[in-house]
C-alpha positions in Angstrom: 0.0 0.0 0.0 2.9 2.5 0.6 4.7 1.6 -2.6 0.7 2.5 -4.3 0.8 5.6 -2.5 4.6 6.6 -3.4 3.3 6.2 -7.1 0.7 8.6 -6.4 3.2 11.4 -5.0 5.4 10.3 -8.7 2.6 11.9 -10.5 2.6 15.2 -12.3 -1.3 15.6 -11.4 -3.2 13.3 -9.0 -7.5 12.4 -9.1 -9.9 12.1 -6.8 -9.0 8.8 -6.0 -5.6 9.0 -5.7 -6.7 12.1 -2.9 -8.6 9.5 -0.8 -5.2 7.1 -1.2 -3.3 10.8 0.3 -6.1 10.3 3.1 -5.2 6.6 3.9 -3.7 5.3 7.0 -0.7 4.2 5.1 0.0 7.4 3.3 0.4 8.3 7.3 3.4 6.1 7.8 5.2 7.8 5.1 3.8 11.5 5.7 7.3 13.4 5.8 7.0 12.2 1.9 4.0 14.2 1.8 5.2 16.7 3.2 7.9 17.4 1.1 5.7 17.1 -1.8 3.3 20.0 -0.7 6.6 22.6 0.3 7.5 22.1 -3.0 4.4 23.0 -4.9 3.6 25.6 -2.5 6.3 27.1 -3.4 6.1 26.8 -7.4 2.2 27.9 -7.0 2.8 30.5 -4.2 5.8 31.0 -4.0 7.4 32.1 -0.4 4.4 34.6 0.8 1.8 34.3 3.8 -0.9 36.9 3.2 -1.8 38.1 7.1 -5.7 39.0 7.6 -7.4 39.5 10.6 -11.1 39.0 11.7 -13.6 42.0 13.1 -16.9 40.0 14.9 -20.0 42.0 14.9 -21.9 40.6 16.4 -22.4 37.7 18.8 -26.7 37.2 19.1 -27.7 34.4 16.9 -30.9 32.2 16.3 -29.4 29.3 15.9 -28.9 26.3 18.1 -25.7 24.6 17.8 -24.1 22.2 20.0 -20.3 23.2 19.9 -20.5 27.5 19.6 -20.0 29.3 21.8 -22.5 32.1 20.3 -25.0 29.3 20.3 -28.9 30.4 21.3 -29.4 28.6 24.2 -26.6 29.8 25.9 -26.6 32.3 28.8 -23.7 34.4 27.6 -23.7 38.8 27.1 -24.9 39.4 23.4 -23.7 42.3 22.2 -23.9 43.7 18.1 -21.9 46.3 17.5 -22.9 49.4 16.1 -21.6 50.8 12.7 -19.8 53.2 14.7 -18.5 50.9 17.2 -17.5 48.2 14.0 -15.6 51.3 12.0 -13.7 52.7 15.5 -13.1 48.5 16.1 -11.6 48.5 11.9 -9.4 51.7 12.3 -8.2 49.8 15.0 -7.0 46.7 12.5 -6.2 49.3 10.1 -3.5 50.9 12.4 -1.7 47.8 12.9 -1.1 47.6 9.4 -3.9 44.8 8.2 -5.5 45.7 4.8 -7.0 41.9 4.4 -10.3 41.7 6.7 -12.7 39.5 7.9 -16.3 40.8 9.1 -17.6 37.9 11.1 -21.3 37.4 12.7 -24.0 35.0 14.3 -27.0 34.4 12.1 -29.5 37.7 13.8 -31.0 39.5 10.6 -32.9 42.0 12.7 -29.9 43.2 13.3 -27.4 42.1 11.0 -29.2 43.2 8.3 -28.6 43.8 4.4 -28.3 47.6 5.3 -26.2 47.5 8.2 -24.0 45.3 6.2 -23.7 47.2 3.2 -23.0 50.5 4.7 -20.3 48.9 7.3 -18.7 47.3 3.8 -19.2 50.6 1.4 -17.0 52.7 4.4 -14.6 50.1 4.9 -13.9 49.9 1.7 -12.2 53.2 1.3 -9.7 51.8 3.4 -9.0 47.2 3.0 -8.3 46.1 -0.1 -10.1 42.9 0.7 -13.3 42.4 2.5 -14.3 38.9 3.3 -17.3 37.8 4.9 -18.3 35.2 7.7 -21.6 35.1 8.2 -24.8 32.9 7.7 -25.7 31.9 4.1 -27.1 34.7 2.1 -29.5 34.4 -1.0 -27.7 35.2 -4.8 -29.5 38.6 -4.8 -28.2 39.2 -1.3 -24.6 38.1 -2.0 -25.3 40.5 -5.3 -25.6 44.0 -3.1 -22.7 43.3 -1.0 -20.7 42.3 -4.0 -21.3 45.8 -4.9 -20.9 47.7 -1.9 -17.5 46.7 -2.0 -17.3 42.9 -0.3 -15.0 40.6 -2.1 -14.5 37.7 0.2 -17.0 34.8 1.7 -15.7 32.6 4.1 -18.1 29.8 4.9 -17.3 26.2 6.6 -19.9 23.8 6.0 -19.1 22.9 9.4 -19.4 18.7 8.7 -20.9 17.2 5.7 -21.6 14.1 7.3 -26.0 14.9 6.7 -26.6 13.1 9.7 -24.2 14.4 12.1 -25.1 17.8 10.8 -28.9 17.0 11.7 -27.9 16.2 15.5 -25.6 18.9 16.1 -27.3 22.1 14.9 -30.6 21.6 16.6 -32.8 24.4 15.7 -32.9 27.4 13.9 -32.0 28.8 10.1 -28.3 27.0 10.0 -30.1 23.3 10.8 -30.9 23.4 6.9 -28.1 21.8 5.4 -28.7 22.1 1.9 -29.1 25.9 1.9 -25.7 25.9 3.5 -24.0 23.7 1.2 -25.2 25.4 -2.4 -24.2 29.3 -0.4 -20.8 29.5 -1.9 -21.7 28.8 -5.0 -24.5 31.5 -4.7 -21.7 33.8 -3.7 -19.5 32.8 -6.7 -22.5 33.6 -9.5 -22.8 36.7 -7.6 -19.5 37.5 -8.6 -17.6 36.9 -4.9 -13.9 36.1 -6.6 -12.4 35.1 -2.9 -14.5 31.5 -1.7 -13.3 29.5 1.6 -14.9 27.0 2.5 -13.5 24.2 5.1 -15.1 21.7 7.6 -15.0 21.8 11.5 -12.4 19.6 12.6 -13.5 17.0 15.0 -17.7 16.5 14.2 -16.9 14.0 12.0 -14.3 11.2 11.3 -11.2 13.1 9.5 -10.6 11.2 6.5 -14.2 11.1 5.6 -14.9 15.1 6.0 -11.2 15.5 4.0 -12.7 13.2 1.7 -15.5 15.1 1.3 -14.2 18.9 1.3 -12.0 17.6 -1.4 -14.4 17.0 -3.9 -16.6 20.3 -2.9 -13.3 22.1 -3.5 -12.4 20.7 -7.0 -15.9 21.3 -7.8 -15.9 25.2 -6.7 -12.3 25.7 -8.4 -13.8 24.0 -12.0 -17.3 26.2 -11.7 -15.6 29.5 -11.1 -12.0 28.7 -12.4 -11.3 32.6 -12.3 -11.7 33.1 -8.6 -9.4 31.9 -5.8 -10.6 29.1 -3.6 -9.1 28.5 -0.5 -9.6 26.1 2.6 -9.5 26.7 6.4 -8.9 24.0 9.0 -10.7 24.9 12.1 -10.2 22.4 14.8 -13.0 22.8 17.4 -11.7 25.2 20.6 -12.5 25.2 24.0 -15.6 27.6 24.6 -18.9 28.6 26.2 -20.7 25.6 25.2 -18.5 22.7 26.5 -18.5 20.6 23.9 -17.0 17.7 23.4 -15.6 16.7 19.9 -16.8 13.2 19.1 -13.7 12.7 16.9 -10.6 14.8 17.7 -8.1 15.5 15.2 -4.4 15.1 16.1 -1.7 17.7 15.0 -0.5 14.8 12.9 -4.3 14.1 10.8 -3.9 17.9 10.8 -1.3 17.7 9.0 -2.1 14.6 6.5 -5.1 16.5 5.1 -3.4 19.6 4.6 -0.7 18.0 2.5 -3.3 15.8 1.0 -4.9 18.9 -0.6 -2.1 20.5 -1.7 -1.1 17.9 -3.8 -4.3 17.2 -5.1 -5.0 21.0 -5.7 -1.9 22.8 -6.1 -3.3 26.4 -6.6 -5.6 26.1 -3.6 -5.2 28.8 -0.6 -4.8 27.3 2.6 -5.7 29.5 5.5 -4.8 29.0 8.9 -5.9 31.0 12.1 -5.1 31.7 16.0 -7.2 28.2 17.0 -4.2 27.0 16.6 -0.8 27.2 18.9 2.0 29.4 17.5 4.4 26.2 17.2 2.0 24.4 15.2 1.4 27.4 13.3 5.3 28.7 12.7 5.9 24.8 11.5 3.1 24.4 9.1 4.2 27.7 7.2 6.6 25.4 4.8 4.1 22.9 4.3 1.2 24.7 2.5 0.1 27.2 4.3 -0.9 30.3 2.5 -2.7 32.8 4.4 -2.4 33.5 8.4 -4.8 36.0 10.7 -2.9 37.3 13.6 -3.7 38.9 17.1 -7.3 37.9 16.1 -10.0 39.0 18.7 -13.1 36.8 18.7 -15.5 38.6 20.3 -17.6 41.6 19.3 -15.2 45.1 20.8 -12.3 43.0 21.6 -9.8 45.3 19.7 -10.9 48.6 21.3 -11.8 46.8 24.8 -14.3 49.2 25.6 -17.0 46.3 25.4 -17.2 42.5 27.0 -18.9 40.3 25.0 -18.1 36.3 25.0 -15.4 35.2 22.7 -16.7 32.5 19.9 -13.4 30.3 20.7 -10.2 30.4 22.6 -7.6 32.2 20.8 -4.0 29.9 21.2 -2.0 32.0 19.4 -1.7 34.9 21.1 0.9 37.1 19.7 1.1 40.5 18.0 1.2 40.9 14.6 4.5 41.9 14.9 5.2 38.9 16.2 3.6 37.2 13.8 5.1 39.0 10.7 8.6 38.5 12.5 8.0 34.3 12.7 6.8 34.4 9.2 10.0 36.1 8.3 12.4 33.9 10.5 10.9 31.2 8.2 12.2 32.7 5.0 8.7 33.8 4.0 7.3 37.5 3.3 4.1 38.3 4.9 2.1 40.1 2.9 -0.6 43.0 4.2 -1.7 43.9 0.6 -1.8 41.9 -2.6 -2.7 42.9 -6.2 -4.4 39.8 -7.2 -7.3 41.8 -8.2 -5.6 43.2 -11.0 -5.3 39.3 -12.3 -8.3 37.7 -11.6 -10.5 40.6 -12.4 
């Protein structure tokens, strides 16, 4: 079985079901192999750059009910959603520290997260990022359409475990429990003309290998269907936070690391993205194996930049440092962080 899956890292360009061999228990005995096979196409597809973002949370009310967030309905927690104000003061904030990638995240509350509020929030920050992603609940085409306009570039949005039936027990109520209006939202976004589509699975709902399995094919699907945008993947592993869950299947640094080589050799141009979940060592010694884009000093509550507000974080933030600090162990690595990209120019 190793030998099969050496013959599979020979290749100039690997299928689907060579992927699920990259997946296998024996591709894990040999996964320094792997390894060295996803640095090097990294860096003939990206090059030696990290591009650093960070994330801005709105707002932490939501009406749905799931098992493992900590922003989850049924929980007893401050809800706090920031005013425009309060998110532009929170964005200079970012902006001062030198970020000009951003993230707006919220929970699903469209009473108050509303088409408006979000397209003012994006037209103003716009003068200002170059990139402005979005992580929030699945939006219709029409929807995705106005904040295309107003100036949004970016969706971010993790299926959170395509396994139908563990989805089914684990969000319980509300909007996100369907799972088919979920699953079609990013390509929604894309026809809407969203050039920057993340997608990614929450590590540890679901057995590893079959989610990989699964986010691999959603991925090669999404980079054939809009071949002029750039598709990237996130690997959150599920934190410590309000709700107390338990992960039914915990992912080890090591199966970590498996799928993220795994998808860089079976899609070499994909963007990689990895956040503050994770500890800095894991994070400074994952940057040569694939790893593409970076947030740093993230804050994941609403006000947690200015501090003038307490609201309950989402997740546990592990890596703690300053962006400084992150920029600095990018660079010790041989790598350029990068604050602002032209890709635009390219892809547009």
């Amino acid at each position: 079985m190793i030998a099969t899956v050496r013959r599979v890292l020979a290749k100039e360009k690997i299928n689907f079901d060579d992927y699920l061999l990259l997946l296998s228990d024996a591709a894990s005995e040999i996964l320094e192999e792997l390894a060295i096979k996803s640095h090097e196409l990294t860096k003939k597809f990206f090059g030696k750059t990290i591009r650093i973002y960070a994330p801005l949370y709105l707002c932490n009310e939501c009406d749905n009910n799931c098992s493992y967030c900590g922003f989850s309905q049924k929980l007893p927690e401050k809800r706090i959603c920031l005013s425009e104000d309060e998110v532009l003061e929170e964005a200079q904030i970012i902006y001062q520290k030198g970020f000009r990638h951003i993230l707006l995240v919220s929970g699903e509350k469209r009473d108050k997260v509303s088409l408006p509020y979000l397209k003012n929030i994006i037209a103003k920050l716009h003068e200002k990022f170059e990139s402005i992603s979005l992580e929030i609940f699945p939006l219709s085409e029409d929807e995705y359409r106005e904040l295309f306009s107003a100036g949004a570039d970016g969706v971010t949005l993790y299926q959170e475990v395509y396994d139908p039936e563990i989805y089914k027990q684990v969000h319980l109520s509300g909007p996100k429990a369907d799972y088919a209006f979920r699953l079609q939202a990013p390509e929604r976004a894309g026809r809407a003309g969203f050039y920057r589509i993340n997608v990614g699975t929450l590590l540890g709902l679901g057995e590893w290998q079959k989610e990989a399995a699964s986010l691999g094919k959603h991925v090669a699907y999404l980079k054939k269907t809009f071949w002029q945008a750039e598709i990237a993947v996130s690997f959150p592993r599920l934190k410590s936070s309000a709700a107390h869950f338990k992960p039914p299947h915990p992912v080890s640094d090591r199966q970590l690391v498996q799928m993220l080589c795994a998808l860089r050799i079976f899609q070499p141009s994909l963007g990689l993205v990895l956040s503050t979940r994770e500890s800095q060592g894991l994070r400074d010694n994952l940057i040569p194996l694939g790893i593409t884009q970076m947030s740093a000093e993230s804050k994941t509550s609403p006000g947690g930049y200015g501090k003038k507000i307490y609201a309950e974080e989402q997740f546990e933030v592990a890596d703690q440092r300053s962006v400084a600090e992150v920029a600095a162990a990018i660079a010790h690595k041989n790598y350029e962080p990068v604050f602002k990209d032209w890709d635009k120019q390219f892809i547009c």
